[in-house]
C-alpha positions in Angstrom: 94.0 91.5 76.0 90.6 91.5 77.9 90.1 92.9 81.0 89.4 89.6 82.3 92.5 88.1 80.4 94.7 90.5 82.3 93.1 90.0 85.6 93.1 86.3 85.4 97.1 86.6 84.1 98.3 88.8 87.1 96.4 86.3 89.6 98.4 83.7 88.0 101.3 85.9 88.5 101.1 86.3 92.0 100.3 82.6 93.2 96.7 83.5 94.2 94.9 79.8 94.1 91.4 81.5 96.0 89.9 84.9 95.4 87.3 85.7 98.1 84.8 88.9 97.3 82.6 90.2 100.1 79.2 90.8 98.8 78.0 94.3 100.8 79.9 97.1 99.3 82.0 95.1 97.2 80.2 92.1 94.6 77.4 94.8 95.1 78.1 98.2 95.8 75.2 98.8 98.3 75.2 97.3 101.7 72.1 95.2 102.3 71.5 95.1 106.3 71.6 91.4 106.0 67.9 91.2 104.5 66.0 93.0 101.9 62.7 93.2 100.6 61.8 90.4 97.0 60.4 93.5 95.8 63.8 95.4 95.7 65.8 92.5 94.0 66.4 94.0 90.9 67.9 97.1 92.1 70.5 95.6 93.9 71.2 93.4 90.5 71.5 96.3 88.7 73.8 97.7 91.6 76.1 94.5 91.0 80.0 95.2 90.0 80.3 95.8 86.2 84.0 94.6 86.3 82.9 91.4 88.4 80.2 90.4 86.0 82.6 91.4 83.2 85.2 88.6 84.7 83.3 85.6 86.6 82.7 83.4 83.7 86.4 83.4 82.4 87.1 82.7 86.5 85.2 80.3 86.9 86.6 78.5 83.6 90.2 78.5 85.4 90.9 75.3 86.8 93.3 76.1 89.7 91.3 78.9 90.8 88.7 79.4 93.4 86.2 81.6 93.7 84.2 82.6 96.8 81.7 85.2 98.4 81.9 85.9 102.0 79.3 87.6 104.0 78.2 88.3 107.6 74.8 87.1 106.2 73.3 83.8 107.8 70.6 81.8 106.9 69.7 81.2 110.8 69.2 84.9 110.8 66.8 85.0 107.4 64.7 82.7 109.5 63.4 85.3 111.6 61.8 86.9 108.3 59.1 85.7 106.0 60.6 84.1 103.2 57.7 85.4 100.6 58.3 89.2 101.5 62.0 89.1 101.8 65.5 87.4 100.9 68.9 87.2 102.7 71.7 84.7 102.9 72.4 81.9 100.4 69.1 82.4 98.7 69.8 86.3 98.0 73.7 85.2 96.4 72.5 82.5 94.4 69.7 84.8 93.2 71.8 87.5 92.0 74.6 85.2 90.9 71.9 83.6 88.4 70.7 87.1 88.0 73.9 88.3 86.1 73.8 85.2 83.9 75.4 82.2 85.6 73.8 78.6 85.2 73.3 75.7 87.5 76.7 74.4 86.8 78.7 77.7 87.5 76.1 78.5 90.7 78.2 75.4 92.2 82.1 76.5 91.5 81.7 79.9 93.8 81.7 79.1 97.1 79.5 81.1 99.9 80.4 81.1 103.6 78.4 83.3 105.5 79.1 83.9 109.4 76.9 86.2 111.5 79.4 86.2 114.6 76.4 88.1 116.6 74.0 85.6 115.9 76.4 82.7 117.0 77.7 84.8 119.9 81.2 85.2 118.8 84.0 88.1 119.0 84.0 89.9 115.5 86.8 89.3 113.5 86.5 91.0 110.1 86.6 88.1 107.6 89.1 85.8 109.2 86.6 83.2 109.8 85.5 82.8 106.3 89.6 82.9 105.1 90.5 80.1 107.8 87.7 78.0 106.2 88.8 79.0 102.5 92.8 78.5 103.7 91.4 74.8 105.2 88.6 73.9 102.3 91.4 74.4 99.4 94.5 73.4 101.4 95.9 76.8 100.5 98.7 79.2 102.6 97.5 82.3 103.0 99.4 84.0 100.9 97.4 81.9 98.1 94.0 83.4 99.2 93.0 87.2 98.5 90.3 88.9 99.6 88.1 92.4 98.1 86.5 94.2 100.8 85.3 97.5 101.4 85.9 98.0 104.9 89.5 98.6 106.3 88.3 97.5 109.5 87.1 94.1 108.1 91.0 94.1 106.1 92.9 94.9 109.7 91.8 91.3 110.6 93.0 89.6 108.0 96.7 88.9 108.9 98.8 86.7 106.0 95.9 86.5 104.1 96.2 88.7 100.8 93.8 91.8 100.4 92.5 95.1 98.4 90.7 97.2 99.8 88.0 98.0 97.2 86.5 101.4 96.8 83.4 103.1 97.6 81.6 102.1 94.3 82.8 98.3 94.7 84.4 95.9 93.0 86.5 97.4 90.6 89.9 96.1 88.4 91.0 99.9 88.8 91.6 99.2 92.5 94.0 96.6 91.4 97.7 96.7 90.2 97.5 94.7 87.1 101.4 94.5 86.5 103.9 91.9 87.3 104.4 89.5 90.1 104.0 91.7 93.3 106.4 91.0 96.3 105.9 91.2 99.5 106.8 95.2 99.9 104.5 96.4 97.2 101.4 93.7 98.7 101.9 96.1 102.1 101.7 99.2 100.0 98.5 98.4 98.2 95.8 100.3 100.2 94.3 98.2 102.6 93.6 99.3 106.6 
């Protein structure tokens, strides 16, 4: 059985209907400051999750599954930069996603929220905003929604919502106990905060 196979089987397992990756430190395993230079595109590419591009396409195939990145990226803030010199927000995802090999077609299944809470003047609250709007898009509990992130901080706000805390190289299915159906117990003893 593929890695992918495997992965796709225990999210099956475990009632997981939304699977949410953060893009800095995570999808990618560099943190991009929100913006970065068209000139340094490929490196971040190349700096993309071996075991994420190894399992998108047979993700995106399952019917009953969603897939998502979340970001504190925002488009309003890329505004503030000149679009020939540099890239951010939904233009710097849909870039790399097509970089690593998906088409037109696939570029639609994965959703993107991004949420700058600064830049709307709003209390930081790790990823919950993005999760309430996934939990609310896919009419999903949110025990059905799980999230890979790299910060603990980020994870402590995540309340019900399902989480693994990814490590310091990024998305990887090592961080992740393939196995059965996990219960409730052994979802609070996978590392998280």
């Amino acid at each position: 059985m593929s890695k992918a196979e495997r992965f796709i089987r225990w999210v099956h397992l475990n009632d997981i209907k939304v699977i949410a990756f953060a893009f800095n430190n995570t999808l990618i395993n560099r943190d991009l400051h929100n913006v970065i230079l068209h000139t340094s595109f490929q490196y971040y590419v190349d700096n993309c999750s071996e075991d994420f591009k190894s399992i998108i396409f047979d993700l995106l195939e399952e019917k009953e599954l969603h897939i998502a990145v979340v970001a504190y990226m925002d488009n309003e803030y890329h505004l503030e930069y000149d679009k020939e010199i540099y890239i951010s927000g939904l233009d710097l995802v849909n870039k790399l996603l097509c970089a690593i090999g998906l088409n037109d077609e696939q570029l639609k299944k994965v959703v993107k929220l991004f949420r700058s809470p600064k830049l709307h003047n709003e209390k930081f609250e790790g990823k919950s905003w993005h999760l309430g709007k996934l939990k609310t898009m896919f009419n999903v509990s949110p025990e059905e929604i799980l999230l890979f992130e790299h910060s603990s901080y980020n994870i402590s706000f995540s309340g019900q919502y399902r989480n693994i805390k990814v490590s310091e190289k990024g998305f990887s299915l090592n961080d992740i106990p393939l196995g059965d159906k996990l219960t409730d117990d052994d979802w609070d003893r996978i590392p998280g905060i």
